[in-house]
matplotlib code that plots the C-alpha trace (Angstrom):
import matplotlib.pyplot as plt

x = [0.0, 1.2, 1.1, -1.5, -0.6, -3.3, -4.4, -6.0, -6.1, -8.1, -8.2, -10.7, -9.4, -12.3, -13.3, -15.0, -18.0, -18.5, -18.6, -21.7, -21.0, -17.7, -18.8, -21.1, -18.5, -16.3, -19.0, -20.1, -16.8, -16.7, -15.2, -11.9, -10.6, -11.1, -8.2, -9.8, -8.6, -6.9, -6.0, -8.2, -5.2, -5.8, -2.6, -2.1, -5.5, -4.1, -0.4, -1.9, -4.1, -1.9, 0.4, -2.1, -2.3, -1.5, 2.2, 2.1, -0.7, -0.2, -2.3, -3.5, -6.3, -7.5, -11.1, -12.3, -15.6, -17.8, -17.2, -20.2, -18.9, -20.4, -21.7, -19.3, -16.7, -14.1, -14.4, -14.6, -11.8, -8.8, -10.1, -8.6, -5.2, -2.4, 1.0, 2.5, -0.1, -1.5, -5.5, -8.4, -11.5, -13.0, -14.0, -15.3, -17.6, -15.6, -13.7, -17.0, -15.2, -12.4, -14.6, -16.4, -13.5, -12.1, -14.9, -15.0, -11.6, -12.9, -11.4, -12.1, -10.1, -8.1, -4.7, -3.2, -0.2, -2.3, -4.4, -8.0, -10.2, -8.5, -11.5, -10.5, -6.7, -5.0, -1.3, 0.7, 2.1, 6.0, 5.7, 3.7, 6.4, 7.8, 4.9, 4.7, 8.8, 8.0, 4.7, 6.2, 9.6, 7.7, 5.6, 2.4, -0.6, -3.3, -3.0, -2.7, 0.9, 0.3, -0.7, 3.1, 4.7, 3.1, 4.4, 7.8, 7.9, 6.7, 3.9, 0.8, -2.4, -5.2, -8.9, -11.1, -14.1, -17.0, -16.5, -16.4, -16.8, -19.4, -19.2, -21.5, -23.4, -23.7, -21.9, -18.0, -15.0, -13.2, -14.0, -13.4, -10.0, -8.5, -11.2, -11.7, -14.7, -15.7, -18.1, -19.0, -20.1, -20.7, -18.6, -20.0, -18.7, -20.1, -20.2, -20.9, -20.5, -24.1, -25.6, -24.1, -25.0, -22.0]
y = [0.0, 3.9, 6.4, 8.7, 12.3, 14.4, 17.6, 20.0, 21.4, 23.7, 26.3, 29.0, 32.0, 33.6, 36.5, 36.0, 37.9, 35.5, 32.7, 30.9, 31.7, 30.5, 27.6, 26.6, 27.4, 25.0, 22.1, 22.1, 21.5, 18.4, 20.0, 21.8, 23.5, 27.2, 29.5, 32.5, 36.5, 37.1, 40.1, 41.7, 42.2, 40.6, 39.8, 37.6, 36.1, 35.1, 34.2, 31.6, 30.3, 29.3, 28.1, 25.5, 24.2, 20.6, 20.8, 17.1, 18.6, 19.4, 23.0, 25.2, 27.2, 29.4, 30.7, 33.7, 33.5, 35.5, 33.2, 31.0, 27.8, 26.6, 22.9, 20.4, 22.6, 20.6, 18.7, 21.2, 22.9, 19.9, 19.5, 23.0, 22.7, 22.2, 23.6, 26.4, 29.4, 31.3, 30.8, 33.0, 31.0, 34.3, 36.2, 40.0, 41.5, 43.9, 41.3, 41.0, 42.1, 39.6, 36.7, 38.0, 37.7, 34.8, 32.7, 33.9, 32.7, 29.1, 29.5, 28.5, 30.9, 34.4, 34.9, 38.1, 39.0, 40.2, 39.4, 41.2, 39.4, 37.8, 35.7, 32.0, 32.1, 29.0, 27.8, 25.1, 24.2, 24.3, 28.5, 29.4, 29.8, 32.1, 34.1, 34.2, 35.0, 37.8, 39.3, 39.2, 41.0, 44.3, 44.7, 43.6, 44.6, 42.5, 40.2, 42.0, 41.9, 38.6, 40.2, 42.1, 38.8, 36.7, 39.8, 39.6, 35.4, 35.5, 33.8, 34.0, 34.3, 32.3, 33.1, 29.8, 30.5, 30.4, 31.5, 28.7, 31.1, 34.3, 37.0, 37.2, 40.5, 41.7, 44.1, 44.4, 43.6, 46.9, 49.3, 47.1, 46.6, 49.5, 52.3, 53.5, 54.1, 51.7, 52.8, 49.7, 46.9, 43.8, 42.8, 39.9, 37.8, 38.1, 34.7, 32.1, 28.9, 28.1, 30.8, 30.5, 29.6, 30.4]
z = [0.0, -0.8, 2.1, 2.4, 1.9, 3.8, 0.3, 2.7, 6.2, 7.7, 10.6, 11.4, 12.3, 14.9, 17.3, 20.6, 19.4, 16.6, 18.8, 17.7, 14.1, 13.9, 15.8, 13.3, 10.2, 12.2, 12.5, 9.2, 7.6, 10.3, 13.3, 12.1, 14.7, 15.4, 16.9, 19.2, 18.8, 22.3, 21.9, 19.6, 17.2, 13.5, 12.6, 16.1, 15.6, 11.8, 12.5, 15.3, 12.8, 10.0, 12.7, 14.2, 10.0, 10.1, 8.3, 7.4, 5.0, 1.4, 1.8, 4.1, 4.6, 6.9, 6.8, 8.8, 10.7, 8.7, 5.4, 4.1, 2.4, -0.8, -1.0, -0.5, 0.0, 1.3, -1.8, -4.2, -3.0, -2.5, -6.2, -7.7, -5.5, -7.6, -8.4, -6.5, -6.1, -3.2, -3.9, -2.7, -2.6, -2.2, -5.0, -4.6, -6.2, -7.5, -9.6, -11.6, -15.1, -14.6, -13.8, -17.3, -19.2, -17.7, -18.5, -22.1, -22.3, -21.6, -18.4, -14.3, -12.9, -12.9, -11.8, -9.6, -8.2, -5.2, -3.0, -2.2, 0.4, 2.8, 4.2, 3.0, 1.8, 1.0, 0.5, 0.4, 3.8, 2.9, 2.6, 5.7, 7.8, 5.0, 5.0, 8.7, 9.1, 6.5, 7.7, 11.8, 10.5, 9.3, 11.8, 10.5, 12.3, 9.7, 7.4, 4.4, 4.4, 3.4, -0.1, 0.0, 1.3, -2.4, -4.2, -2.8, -3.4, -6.7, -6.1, -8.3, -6.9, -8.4, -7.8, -8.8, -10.4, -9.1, -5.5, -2.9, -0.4, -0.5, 3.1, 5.4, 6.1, 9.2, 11.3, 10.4, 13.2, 11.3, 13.8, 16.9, 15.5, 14.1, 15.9, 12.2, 10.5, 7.8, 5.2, 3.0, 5.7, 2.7, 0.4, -1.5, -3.7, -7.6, -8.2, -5.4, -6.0, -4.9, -6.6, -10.0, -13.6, -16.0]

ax = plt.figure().add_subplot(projection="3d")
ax.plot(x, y, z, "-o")
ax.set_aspect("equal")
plt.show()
């Protein structure tokens, strides 16, 4: 017999406020585990996430607490992983003109050298500590640095179409956070997975 070589793990990256919500995220992808903000400080909350990643994993992913997961998720997504790209299961709404042309291309995807929507990002396991190393080293205070880190590797970033993930409305975690303001509250995804006819 060959030995098994686990595709994808999973983490949930959560707030205490969100209990019950992430809670649920957590049980209906079969009870992956779910790292708590202590310190109600993203980039903590994020680091500790992608560190509690099963390494012996292929990819990882970690998915915050206001994401809604398509049908058979799970599956769906260990099905697009290959080859060394940073993917975003999440694609905004704003991206609705790439997803346009993509898909008049004949194509299932789009491909950045950024990242927009860090709500369910996934990598393979051998750069996290990379991108943690990086992200720690300037300071980060979020996890968009993450986007700067890809940049800096010369990693692609490829956006799967459709969306596996659309976000939750609701009131945003921005202003806890950062005591700022924020003027758009949702930020959907144009083409959710469970909601879409190409």
């Amino acid at each position: 017999m060959g030995t098994y070589t686990k595709k994808l793990s999973i983490v949930v990256m959560a707030h205490p406020d969100r209990k019950i919500m992430a809670e649920e995220l957590s049980a209906s992808l079969g009870g992956v585990p779910i790292v708590w903000d202590q310190i109600n400080n993203v980039w903590d909350t994020c680091k500790r996430a992608w560190r509690a990643i099963d390494k012996t994993a292929e990819y990882g992913l970690v998915l915050q607490d206001d994401v809604i997961p398509c049908r058979d998720f799970q599956t769906r997504a260990e099905a697009l992983l290959t080859g060394r790209f940073v993917y975003n299961f999440f694609v905004h709404y704003g991206f609705s003109a790439r997803v346009e042309k993509a898909l008049n291309e004949g194509k299932n995807y789009f491909i950045k050298t950024s990242i927009f929507g860090e709500i369910a990002l996934c990598m393979p396991t051998k750069y996290i500590n990379s991108m943690i190393d990086y992200c720690h080293n300037r300071n980060a205070q979020s996890d968009t640095l993450i986007s700067a880190w890809a940049t800096a590797s010369r990693l692609r970033v490829r956006y799967p179409i459709p969306s596996l993930v659309d976000h939750r409305s609701g009131d945003s975690l921005f202003e806890k956070y950062t005591g700022r303001k924020q003027h758009i509250k949702d930020h959907h995804s144009c083409c959710f997975a469970d909601n879409f006819n190409a």
